[in-house]
C-alpha positions in Angstrom: 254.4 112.4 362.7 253.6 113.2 358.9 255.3 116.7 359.5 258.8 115.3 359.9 258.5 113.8 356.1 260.5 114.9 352.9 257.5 114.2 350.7 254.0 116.1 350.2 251.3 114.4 352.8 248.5 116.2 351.7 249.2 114.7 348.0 249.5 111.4 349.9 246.1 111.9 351.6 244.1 113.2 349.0 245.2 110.1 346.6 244.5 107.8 349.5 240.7 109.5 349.7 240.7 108.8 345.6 242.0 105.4 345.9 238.9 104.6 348.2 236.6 106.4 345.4 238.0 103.8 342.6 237.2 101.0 344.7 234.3 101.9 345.7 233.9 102.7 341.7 233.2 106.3 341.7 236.2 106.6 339.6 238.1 105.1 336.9 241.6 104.3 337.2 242.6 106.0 334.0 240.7 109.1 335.9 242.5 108.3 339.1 245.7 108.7 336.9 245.4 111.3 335.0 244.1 113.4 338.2 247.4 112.9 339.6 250.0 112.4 337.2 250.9 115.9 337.3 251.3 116.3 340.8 253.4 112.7 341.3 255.7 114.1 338.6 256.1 117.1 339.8 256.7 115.5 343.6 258.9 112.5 342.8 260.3 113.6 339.4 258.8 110.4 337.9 255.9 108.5 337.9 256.3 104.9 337.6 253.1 104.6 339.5 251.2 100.6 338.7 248.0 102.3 337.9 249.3 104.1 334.3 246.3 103.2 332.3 247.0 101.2 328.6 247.4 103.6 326.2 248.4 106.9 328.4 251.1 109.0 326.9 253.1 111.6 329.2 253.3 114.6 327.9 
């Protein structure tokens, strides 16, 4: 089902396996951000993502 997608699922699943780490508190959300800024750039050509933390400046 996830082959048949435009967009990179193992980015999607890796920040879904993250997501449950900030939760559960194992990691930041400035962390969570910066981990995958990058890569969500790169992917979408923006990242307008809700989780930018105050104070983070794109490079």
């Amino acid at each position: 089902m996830l082959d048949d997608v435009e967009y990179d699922t193992d980015l999607g699943v890796q920040m879904a396996r993250d997501a449950i780490r900030v939760s559960n508190g194992e990691l930041t959300d400035a962390e969570f951000h910066e981990k995958y800024h990058e890569a969500v750039l790169e992917e979408f050509g923006e990242d307008e993502r809700p989780t930018k933390p105050e104070g983070f400046e794109d490079d």
